[in-house]
C-alpha positions in Angstrom: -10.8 19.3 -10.7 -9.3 18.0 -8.1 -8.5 13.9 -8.6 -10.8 13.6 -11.2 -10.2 12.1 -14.6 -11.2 14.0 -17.3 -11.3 11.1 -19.3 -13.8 8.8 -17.8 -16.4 11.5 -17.2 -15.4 13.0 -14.1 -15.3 9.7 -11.5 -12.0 10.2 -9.2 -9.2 8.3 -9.5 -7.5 5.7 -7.2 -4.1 5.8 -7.0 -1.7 3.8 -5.1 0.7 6.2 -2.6 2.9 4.9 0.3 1.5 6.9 3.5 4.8 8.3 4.8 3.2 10.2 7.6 1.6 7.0 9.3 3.5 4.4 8.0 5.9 2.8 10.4 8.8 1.5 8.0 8.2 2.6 4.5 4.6 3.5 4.2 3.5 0.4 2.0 1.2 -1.3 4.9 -0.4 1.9 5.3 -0.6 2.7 1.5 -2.1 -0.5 1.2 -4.7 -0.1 4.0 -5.7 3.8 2.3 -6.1 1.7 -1.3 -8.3 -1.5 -0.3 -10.1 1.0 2.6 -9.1 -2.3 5.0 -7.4 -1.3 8.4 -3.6 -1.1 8.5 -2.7 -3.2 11.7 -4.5 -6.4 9.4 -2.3 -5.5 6.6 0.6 -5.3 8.6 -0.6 -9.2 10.4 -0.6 -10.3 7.0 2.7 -9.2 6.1 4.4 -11.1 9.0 2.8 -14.1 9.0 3.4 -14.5 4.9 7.4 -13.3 5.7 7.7 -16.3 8.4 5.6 -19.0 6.0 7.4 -17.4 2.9 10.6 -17.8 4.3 11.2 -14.2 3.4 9.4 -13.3 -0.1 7.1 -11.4 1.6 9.9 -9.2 2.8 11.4 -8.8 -0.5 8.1 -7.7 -2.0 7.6 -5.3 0.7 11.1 -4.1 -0.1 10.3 -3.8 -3.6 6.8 -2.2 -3.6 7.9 0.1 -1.2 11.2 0.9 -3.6 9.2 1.4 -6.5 6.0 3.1 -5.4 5.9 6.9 -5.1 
């Protein structure tokens, strides 16, 4: 069974995995994008403009999501 959960009856599972073969820095913009099916260069707008009107937070969460994640 391949990604299917036997415990919910069969539905697949969605799991969150950094795309290291077309992510640019890490993988967590395009990790995200795979996730929420939304398209990676918006993802990647998003983290840039939160960075500058974060003053950096969104840099550190990048940082750390892309630490922690597989």
């Amino acid at each position: 069974m391949n990604n299917l959960d036997k415990n919910r009856g069969g539905t697949p599972s969605k799991k969150f995995r950094l795309s290291q073969s077309r992510g640019k820095i890490m993988g967590v913009c395009s990790g995200l994008g795979d996730y929420f099916g939304v398209d990676t260069t918006l993802i990647r707008i998003a983290f840039v403009i939160g960075a500058f009107l974060s003053v950096g937070t969104a840099g550190l969460v990048y940082l750390a999501v892309g630490l922690i994640a597989d």
